[in-house]
C-alpha positions in Angstrom: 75.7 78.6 80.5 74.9 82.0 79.3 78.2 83.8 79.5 77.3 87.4 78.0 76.6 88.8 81.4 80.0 87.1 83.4 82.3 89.3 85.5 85.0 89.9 83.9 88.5 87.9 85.0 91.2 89.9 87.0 93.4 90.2 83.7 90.5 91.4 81.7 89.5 93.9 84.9 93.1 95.3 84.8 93.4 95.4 80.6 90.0 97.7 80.6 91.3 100.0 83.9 94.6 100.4 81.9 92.8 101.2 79.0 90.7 103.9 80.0 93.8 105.8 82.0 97.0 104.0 83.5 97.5 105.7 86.5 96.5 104.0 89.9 95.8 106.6 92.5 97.7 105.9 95.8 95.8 107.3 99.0 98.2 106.8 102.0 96.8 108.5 104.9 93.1 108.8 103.3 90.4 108.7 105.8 86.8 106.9 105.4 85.1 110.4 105.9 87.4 111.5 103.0 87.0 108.9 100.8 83.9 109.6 98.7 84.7 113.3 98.0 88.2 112.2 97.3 86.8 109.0 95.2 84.5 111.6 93.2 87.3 114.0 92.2 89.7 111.1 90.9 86.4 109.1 89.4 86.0 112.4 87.4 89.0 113.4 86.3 89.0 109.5 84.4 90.7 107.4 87.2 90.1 103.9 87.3 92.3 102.5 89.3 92.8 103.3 92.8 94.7 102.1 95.8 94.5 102.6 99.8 97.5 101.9 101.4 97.2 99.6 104.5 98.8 101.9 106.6 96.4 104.5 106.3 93.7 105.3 108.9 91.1 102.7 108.7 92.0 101.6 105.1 88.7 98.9 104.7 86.6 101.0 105.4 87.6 103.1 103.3 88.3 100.5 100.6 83.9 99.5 101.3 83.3 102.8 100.6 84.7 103.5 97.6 84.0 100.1 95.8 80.4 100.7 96.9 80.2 104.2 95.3 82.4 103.6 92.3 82.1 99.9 91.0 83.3 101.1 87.9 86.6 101.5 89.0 89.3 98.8 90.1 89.6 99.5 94.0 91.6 97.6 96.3 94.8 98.0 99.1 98.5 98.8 98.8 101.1 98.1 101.1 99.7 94.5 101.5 101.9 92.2 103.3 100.7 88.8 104.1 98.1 86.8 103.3 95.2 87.8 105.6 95.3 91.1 104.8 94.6 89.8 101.3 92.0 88.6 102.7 90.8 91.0 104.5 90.7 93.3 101.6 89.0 91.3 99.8 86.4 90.6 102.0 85.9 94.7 102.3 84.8 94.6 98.6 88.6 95.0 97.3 89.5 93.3 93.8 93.2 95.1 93.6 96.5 94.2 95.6 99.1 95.9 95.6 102.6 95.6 97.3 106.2 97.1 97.7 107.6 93.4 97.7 107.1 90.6 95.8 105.7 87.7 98.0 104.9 84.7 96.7 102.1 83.6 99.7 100.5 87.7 98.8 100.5 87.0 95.2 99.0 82.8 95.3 96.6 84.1 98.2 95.2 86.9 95.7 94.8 84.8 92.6 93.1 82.2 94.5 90.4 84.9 95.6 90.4 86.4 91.7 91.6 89.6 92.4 94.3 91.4 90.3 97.7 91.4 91.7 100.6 93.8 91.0 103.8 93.3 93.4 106.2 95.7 94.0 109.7 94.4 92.1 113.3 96.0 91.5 115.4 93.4 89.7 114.9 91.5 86.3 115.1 88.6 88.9 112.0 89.3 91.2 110.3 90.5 87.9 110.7 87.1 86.3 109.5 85.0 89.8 106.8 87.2 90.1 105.9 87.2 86.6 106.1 82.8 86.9 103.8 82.8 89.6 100.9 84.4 87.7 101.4 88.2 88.8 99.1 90.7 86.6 102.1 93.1 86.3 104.6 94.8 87.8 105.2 97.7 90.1 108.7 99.2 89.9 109.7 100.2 93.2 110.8 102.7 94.1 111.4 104.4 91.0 113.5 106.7 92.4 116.4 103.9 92.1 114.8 102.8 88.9 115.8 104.9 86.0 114.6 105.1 82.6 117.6 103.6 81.2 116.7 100.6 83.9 112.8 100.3 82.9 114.1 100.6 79.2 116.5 97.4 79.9 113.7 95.6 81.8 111.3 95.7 78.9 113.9 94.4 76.6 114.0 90.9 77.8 110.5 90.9 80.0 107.6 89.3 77.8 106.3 92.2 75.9 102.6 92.6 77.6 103.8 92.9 81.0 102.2 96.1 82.6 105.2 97.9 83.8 104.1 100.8 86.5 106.8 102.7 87.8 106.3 103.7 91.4 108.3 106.5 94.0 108.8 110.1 93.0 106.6 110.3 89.7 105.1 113.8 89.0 103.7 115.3 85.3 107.1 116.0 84.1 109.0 112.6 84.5 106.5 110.7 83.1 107.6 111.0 79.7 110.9 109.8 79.6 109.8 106.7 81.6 107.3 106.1 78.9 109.4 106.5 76.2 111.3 103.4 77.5 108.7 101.7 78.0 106.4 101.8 81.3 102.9 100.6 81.0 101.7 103.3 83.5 101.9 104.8 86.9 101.3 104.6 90.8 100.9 108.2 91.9 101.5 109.2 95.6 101.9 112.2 97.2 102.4 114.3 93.8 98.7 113.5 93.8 97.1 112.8 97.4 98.8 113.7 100.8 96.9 114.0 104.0 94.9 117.3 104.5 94.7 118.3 100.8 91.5 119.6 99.7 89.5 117.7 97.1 89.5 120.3 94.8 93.3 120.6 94.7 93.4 116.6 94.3 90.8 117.1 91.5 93.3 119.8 89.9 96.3 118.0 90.3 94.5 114.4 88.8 93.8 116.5 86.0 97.1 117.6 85.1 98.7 113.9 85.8 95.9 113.1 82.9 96.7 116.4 80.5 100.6 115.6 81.0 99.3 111.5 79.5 97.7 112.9 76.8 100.4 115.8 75.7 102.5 112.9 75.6 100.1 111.3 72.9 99.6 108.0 74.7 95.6 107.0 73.5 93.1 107.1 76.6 89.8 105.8 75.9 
């Protein structure tokens, strides 16, 4: 079987998305008419990872529409509950989940259909379960109760190559003390997408999450 050409798995997916920039782009409240302006500006400004909430105003078709334009990137849901919304994104062309919680039925349903997985987690205790039942890595929500000090304890005693991505509150300026203990990357919300913002101030405010990453002389690809 000629392998060269394979897709690759969801941890290798994830590992070249984190690679290229480590921010995942959260788009509550996008809309599907929005989405491939909005898609464009993050695309261009070096995203590759990007997230539609489920809450948000038609979110899969939305999610269809941006995993048609950009396959490049790693596109999925956030706010995912249960397990048919898994597969529900999934069936709109989404390879990402993404949660506040950590569910055990959201993360077996996801690894079952190949898609990356990152559940939302608060405690060294949910970090470990999730981590033991195959999770790709770890969103720290909300970071607004998770300090520095905290992410810096986590990564102590987690294994070393779990993707840490604080979550809740993170703009250009915080972002360096949260890497200096140790986060992985970022989930960006309304610092960089709210409803009714133009694309181009999206585009300008992408751009400065990415010029704050490399001021902090973290390698992007």
């Amino acid at each position: 079987m000629n392998t060269l050409n394979a897709s690759p798995t969801p941890k290798q997916a994830l590992a070249q998305a984190m690679a290229q920039l480590p921010l995942i782009a959260i788009l509550r409240g996008l809309t599907p008419a929005e989405a491939p302006a909005i898609g464009q500006a993050l695309v261009d400004s070096g995203f590759a990872l990007i997230e539609v909430p489920l809450n948000s105003p038609e979110p899969l078709e939305s999610i269809a529409a941006l995993t048609k334009l950009f396959p490049q990137a790693l596109i999925g849901a956030g706010t995912v509950l249960n397990t048919q919304q898994v597969k529900d994104v999934h069936a709109a062309g989404g390879r990402l989940i993404v949660s506040p919680n950590f569910n055990l039925a959201v993360v077996t349903q996801a690894l079952a259909l190949g898609m990356v997985v990152l559940p939302g987690v608060a405690t060294p205790s949910e970090a470990f379960a999730a981590l033991d039942a195959g999770t790709h890595g770890l969103k720290l929500f909300p970071a607004e109760m998770i300090s520095p000090a905290t992410v810096k304890a986590m990564r102590a005693v987690l294994p070393k190559d779990t993707a840490l991505m604080p979550v809740g509150g993170i703009t250009p300026d915080n972002m360096a003390a949260y890497r200096a203990a140790g986060a992985s990357g970022f989930g960006l919300g309304s610092a960089l997408y709210a409803p009714g913002k133009s694309v181009q101030a999206v585009q300008q405010q992408a751009q400065a999450f990415v010029r704050a990453f490399k001021n902090q002389g973290i390698a992007l690809a």
